[in-house]
C-alpha positions as CSV (number, residue, x, y, z in Angstrom):
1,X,-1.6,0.6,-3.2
2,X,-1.2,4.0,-3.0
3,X,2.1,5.8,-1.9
4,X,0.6,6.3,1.7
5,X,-0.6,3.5,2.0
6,X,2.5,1.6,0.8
7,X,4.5,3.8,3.7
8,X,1.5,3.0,6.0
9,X,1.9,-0.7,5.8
10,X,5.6,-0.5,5.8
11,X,5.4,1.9,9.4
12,X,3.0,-0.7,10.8
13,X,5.6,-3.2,10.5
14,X,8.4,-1.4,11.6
15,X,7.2,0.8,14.3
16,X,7.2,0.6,17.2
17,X,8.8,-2.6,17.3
18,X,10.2,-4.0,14.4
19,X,7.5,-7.3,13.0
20,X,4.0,-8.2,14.3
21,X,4.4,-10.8,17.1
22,X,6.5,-11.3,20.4
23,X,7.1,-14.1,22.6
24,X,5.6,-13.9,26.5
25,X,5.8,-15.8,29.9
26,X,3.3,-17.9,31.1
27,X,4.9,-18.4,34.5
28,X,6.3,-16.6,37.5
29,X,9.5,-14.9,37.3
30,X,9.7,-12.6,40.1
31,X,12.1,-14.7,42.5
32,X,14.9,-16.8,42.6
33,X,12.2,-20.0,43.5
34,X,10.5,-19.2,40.5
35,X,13.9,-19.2,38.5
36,X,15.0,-22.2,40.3
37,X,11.4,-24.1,38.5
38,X,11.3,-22.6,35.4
39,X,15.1,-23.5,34.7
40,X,17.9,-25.4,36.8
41,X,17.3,-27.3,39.2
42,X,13.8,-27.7,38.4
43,X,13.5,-28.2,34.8
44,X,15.1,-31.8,34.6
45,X,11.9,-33.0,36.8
46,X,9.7,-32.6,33.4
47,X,12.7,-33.3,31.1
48,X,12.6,-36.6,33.0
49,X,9.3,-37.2,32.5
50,X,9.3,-36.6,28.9
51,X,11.9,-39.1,28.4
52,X,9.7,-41.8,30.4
53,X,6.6,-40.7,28.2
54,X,6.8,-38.2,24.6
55,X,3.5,-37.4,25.5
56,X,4.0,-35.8,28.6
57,X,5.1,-32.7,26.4
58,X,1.9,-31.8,25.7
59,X,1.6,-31.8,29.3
60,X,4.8,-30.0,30.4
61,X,5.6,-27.5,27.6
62,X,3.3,-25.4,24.8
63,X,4.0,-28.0,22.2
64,X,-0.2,-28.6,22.2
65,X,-1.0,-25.1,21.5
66,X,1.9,-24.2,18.8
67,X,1.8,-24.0,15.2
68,X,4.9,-23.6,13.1
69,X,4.3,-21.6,9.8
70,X,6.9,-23.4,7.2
71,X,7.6,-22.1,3.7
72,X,10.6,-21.8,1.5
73,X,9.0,-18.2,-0.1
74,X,8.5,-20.1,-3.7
75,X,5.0,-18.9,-4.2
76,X,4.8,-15.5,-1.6
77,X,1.1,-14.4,-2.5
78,X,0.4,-12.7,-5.4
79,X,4.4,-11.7,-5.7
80,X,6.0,-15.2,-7.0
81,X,9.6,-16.4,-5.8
82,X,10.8,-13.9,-3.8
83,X,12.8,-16.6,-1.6
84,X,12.4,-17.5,1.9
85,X,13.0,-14.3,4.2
86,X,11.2,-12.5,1.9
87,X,8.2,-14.0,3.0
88,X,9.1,-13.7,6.9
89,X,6.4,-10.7,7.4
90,X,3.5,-13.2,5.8
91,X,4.6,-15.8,7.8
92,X,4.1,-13.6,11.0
93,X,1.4,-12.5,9.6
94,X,-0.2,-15.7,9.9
95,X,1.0,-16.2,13.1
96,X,-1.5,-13.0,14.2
97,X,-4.3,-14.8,12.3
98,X,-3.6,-17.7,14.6
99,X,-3.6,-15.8,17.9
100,X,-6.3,-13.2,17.2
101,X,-8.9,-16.1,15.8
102,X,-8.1,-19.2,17.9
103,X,-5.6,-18.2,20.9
104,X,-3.0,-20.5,18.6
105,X,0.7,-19.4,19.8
106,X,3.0,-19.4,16.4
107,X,6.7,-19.5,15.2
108,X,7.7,-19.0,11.5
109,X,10.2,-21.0,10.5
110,X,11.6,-19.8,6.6
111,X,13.4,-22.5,5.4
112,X,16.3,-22.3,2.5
113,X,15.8,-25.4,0.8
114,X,17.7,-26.8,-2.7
115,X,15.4,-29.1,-3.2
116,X,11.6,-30.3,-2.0
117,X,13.6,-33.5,-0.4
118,X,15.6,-31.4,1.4
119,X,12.9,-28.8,2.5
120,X,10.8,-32.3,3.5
121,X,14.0,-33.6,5.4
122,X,14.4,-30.1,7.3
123,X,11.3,-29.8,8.4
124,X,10.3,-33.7,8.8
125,X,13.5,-33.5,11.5
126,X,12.0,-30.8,13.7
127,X,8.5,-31.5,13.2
128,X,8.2,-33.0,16.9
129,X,8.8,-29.4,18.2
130,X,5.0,-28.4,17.9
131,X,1.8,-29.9,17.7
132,X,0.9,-29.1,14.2
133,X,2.4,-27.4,11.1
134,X,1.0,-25.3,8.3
135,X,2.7,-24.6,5.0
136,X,2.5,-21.7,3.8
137,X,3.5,-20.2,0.2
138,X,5.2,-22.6,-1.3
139,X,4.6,-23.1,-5.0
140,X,3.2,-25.9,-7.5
141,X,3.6,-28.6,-8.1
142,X,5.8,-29.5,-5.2
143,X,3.8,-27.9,-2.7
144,X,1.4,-31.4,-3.4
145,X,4.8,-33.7,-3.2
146,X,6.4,-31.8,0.1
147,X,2.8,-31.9,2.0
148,X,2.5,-35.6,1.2
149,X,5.8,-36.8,2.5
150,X,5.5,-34.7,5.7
151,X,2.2,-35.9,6.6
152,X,3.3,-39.7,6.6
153,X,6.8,-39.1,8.0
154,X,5.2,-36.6,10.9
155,X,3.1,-37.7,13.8
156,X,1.1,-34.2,14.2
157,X,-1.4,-32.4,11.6
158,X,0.3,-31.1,7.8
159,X,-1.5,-28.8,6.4
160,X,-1.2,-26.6,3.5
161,X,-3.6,-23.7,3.6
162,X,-3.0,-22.4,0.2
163,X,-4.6,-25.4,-0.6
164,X,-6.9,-26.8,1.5
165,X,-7.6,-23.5,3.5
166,X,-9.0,-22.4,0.1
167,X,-10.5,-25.2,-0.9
168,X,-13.2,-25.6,2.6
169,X,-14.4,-21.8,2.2
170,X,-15.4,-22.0,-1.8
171,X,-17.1,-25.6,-1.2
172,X,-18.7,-24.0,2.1
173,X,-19.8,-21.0,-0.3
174,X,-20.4,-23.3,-3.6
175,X,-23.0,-25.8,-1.6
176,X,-24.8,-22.4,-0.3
177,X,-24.6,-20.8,-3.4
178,X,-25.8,-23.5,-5.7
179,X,-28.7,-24.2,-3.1
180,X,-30.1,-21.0,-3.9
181,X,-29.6,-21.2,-7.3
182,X,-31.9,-24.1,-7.2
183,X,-29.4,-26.2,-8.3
184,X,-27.5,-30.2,-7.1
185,X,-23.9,-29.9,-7.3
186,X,-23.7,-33.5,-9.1
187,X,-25.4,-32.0,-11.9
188,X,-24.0,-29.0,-12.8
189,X,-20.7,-28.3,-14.7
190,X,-18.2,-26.2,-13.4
191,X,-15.6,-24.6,-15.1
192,X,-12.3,-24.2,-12.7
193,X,-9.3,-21.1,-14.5
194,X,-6.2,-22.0,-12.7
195,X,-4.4,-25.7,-12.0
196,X,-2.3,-24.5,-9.6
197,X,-2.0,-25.9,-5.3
198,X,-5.6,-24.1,-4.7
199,X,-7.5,-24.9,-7.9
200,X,-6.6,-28.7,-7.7
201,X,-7.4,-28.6,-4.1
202,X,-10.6,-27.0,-4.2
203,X,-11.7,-29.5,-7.4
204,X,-11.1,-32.3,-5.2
205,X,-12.4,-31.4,-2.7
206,X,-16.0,-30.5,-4.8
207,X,-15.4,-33.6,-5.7
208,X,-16.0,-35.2,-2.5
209,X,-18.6,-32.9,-1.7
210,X,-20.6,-34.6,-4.5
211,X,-19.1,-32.7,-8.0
212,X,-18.7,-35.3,-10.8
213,X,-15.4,-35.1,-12.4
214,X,-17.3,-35.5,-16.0
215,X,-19.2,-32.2,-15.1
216,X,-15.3,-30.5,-14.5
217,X,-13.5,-28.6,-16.7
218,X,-10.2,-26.8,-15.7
219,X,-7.5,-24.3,-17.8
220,X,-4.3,-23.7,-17.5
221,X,-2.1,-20.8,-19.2
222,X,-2.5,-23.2,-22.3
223,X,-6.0,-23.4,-22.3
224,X,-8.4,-26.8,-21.5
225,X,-6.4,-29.4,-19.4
226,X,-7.7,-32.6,-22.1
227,X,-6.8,-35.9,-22.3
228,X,-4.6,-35.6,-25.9
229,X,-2.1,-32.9,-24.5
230,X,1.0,-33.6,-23.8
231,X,3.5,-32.1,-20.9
232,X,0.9,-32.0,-17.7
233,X,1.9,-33.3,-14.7
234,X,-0.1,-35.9,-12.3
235,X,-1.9,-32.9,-10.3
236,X,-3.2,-31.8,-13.3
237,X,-3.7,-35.4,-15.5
238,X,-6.3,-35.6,-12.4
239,X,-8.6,-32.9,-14.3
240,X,-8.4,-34.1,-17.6
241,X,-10.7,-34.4,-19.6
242,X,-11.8,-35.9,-23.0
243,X,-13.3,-33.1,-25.0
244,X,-12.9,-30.9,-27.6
245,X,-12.5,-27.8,-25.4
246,X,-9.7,-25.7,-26.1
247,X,-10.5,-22.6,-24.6
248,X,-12.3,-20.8,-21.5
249,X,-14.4,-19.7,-24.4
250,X,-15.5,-23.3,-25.4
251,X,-15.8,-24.2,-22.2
252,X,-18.0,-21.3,-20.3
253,X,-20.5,-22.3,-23.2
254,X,-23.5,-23.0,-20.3
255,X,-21.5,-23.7,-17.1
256,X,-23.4,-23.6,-13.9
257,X,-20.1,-22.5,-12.3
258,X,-16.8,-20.3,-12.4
259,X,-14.2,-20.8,-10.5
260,X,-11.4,-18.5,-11.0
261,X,-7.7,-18.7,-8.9
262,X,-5.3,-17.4,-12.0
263,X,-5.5,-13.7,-13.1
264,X,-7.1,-10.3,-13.4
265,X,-9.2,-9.9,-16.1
266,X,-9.6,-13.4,-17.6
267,X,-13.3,-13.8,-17.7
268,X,-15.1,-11.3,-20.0
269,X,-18.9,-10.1,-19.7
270,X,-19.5,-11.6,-23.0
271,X,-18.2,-14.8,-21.6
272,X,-20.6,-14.6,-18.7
273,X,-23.6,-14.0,-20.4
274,X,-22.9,-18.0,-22.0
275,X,-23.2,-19.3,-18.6
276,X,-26.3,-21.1,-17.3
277,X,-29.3,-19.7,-15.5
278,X,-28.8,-17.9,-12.2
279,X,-24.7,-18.9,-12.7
280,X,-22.3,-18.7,-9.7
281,X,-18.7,-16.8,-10.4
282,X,-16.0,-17.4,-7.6
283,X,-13.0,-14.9,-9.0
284,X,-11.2,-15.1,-6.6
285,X,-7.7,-13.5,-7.8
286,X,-7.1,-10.7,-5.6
287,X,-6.5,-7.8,-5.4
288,X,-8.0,-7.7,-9.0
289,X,-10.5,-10.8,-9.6
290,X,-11.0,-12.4,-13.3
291,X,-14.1,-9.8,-13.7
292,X,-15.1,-7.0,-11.6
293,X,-18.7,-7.9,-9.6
294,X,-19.7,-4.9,-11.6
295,X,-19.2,-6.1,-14.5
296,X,-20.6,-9.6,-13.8
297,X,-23.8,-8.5,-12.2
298,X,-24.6,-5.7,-15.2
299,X,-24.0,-8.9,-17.6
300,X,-25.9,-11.4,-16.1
301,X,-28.2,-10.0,-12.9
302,X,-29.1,-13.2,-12.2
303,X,-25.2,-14.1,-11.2
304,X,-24.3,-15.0,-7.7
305,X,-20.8,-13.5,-7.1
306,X,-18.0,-14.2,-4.6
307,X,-14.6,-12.7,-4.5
308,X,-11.3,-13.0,-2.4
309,X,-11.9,-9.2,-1.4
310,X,-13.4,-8.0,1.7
311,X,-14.9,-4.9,0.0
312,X,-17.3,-7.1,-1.9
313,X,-20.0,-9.4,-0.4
314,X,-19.0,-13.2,-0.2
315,X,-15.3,-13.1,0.6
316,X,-13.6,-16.5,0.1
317,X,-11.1,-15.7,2.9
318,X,-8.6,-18.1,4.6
319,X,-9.3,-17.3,7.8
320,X,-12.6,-18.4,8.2
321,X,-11.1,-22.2,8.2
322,X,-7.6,-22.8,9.1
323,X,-7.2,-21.2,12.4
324,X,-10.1,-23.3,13.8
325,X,-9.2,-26.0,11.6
326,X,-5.7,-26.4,13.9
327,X,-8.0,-25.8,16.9
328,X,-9.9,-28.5,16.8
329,X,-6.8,-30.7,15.7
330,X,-4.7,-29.8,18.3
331,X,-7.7,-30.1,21.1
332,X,-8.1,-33.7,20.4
333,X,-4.4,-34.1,19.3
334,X,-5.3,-35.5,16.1
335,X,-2.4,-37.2,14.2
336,X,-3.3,-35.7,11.1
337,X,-6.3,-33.6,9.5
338,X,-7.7,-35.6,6.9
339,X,-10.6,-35.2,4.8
340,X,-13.5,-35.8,7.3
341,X,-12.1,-32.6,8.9
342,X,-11.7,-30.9,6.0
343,X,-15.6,-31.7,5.2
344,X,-17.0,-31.0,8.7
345,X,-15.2,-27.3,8.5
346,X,-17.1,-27.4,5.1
347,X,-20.6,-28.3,6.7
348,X,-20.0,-26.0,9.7
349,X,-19.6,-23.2,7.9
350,X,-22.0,-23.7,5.3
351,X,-24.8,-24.0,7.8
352,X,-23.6,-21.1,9.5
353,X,-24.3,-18.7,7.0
354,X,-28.1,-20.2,7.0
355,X,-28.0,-18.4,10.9
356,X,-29.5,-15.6,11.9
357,X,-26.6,-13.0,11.7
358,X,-25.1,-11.1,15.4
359,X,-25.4,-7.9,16.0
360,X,-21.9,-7.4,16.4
361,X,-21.3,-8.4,12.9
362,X,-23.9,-6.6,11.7
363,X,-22.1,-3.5,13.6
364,X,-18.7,-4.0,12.2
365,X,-19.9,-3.8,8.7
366,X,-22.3,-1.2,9.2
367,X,-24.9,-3.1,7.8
368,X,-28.3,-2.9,9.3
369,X,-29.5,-6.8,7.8
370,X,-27.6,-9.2,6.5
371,X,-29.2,-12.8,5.9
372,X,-28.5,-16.0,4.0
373,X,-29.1,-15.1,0.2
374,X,-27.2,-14.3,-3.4
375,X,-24.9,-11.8,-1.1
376,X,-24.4,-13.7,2.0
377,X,-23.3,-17.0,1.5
378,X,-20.6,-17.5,3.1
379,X,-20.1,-16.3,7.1
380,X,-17.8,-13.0,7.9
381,X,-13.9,-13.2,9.5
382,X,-15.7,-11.4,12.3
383,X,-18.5,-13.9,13.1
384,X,-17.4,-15.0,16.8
385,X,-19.6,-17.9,16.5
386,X,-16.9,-19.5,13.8
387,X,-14.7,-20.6,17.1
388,X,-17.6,-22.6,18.4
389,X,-18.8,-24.5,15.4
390,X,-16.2,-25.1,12.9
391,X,-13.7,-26.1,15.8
392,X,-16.5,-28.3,17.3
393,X,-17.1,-30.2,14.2
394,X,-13.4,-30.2,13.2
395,X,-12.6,-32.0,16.5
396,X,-15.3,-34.0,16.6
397,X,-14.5,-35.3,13.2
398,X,-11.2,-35.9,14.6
399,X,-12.3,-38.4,17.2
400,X,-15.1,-39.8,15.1
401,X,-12.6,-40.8,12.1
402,X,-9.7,-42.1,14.3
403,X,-7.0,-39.5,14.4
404,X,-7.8,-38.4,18.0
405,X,-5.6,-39.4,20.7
406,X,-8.0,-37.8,23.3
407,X,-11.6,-37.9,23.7
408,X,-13.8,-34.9,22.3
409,X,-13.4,-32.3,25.2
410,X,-15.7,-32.0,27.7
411,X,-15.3,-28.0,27.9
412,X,-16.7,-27.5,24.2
413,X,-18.0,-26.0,22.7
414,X,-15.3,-23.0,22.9
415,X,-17.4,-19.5,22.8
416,X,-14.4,-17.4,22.7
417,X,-10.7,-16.9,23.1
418,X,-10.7,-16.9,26.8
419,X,-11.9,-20.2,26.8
420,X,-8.7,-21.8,25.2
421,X,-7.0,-23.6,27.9
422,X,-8.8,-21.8,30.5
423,X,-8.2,-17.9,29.2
């Protein structure tokens, strides 16, 4: 970033009120009646009937439409370990993401943990304080073990969105991509740079959108994750393979796909020009991808390109999942969101981008067409119609697979934010 806009970002966080969120009343306060419910006497009436029935929470407090956003700061976006209150301003962040998207209320909780048992224990302990949690930041490979253990010890939805947020937005993209490359996604081989929490999520979860495991290849820093190396963990003995890869360059050698979550600059044009016909490049390193669109498209023309940037076409953006993702959840109170979720948000995005595109979207990029093709295959943050149909088929996967402890609501499907819990 520039200078300015260094001091720009830093104002917009400190002025005029120090941080990006605040807490409001949903009640009354104006009298000494309304004091009198919202507190003592009148709070031990639904204290009481909490204790007769833990589900009357979801009746009596906001515990159905909060989110904690938990990290201990071990993998703060592109910056590393900075530690947890380092990474307070991205948890709040997230929080905004929440409200502005779905109408989700929030609280970041940074947790300074010595261990993954202990941050699992911390959080496990407090978990019943909101209807759903999403980890956030928190590095590999004990990002896989923490999510895991909180998922069976909690009673509400764990989700990681550094994996799985990641993961539903390049499948959605992948399926449209690769359909307009003329190609099936059991057949073609795909070539994944990176093995950290996103790459092994998103492989998995191509996986169950029909990827063979044969047809994957994925790198670490050492080069091809294979079946004779020594010193890989269990995340990453998921992806072996037995080959005599060594290196990206062995293994571009005619891939149908790229999938880049590492680094800047790791995939060359020559590189590119070994891919497959009409070859599909997610780079998704940001702020600087594993080759510049530029670069890609003047090496192969016939490349369909997505990025993690929004000055690009095709962002592979967070947002378009998880904030509808935890709608859905939490308006059917699922248990947990397992992967029939994950692959309805996949669906319901994917056929979105087949839509006609709104006005309104058309207006906020100053575009005057935009239409399903090799540079829209994935649908925009600012597509209002993402509320409606990924939080539909999110809860209605819910109910259909068993984790719903209410019925699909009657009141869907949502068509903005004023329609959460009756505006």
């Amino acid at each position: 970033m520039t200078d300015a806009n260094k001091q720009a970002a830093l104002d917009y966080h400190a002025k005029p009120i120090p941080g990006k969120l605040s807490v409001e009343l949903t009640k009354p306060t104006a009298t000494a009646r309304d004091l009198a419910l919202a507190y003592s006497p009148g709070v031990a009436e639904p204290v009481i009937e909490i204790a007769r029935d833990a589900e009357n929470a979801y009746r009596y407090t906001g515990k159905g439409n909060l989110v904690a956003v938990i990290t201990d700061g071990s993998a703060i976006l592109g910056l590393g370990n900075l530690g947890p209150l380092a990474s307070k301003p991205v948890m709040e962040g997230k929080g905004v993401l929440f409200k502005c998207f779905a109408g989700i209320n929030s609280v970041d909780i940074e947790v300074d943990a010595e261990s993954p048992q202990a941050f699992i224990d911390t959080v496990a302990r407090i978990a019943d304080t909101w209807g759903g949690i999403n980890l956030e930041d928190i590095k590999a490979p004990e990002c896989f073990e923490i999510e895991k253990a909180l998922i069976e010890r909690c009673s509400i939805p764990v989700f990681h969105d550094d994996q799985h947020g990641t993961a539903i937005v390049t499948a959605a993209g992948m399926l449209n991509a690769l359909d307009i490359a003329g190609k099936e996604i059991e057949d073609v081989k795909i070539v994944c740079m990176g093995a950290g929490a996103a790459a092994i999520a998103c492989m998995r979860l191509l996986v169950s959108c029909g990827a063979s495991k044969e047809n994957l290849v994925m790198l670490d820093r050492r080069g091809v994750i294979h079946t004779d190396r020594e010193g890989i963990n269990e995340y990453k003995a998921e992806f072996a393979r037995d080959t005599e890869m060594r290196t990206l360059d062995d293994a571009i050698d005619n891939a149908d796909v790229f999938i880049g979550l590492s680094g800047p600059g790791l995939l060359s044009a020559e590189q590119v020009k070994k891919m497959a016909p009409d070859p599909v490049i997610f780079a998704c390193t940001n702020p600087d991808p594993e080759i510049h669109p530029d670069v890609a498209r003047e090496a192969r023309p016939d490349v369909i390109m997505a990025t993690g940037r929004s000055d690009f076409p095709n962002q592979v953006n967070n947002v378009l999942g998880f904030p509808f993702i935890f709608r859905g959840a939490l308006d059917v109170r699922a248990t947990r969101i397992n992967e029939e979720m994950k692959l309805a948000a996949v669906h319901a995005l994917k056929d979105l981008a087949r839509e006609p595109v709104p006005q309104e979207v058309l207006d906020a990029y100053e575009r005057t067409e935009m239409s399903f093709g090799r540079e829209y295959i994935i649908p925009t943050p600012v597509d209002i119609r993402l509320l409606a149909r990924v939080t539909s088929a999110v809860a209605q996967a819910a109910v259909d697979s068993g984790v719903a402890r209410k019925p699909f609501p009657a009141h869907y499907p949502l068509q903005s934010i004023n329609d959460v819990y009756g505006g």
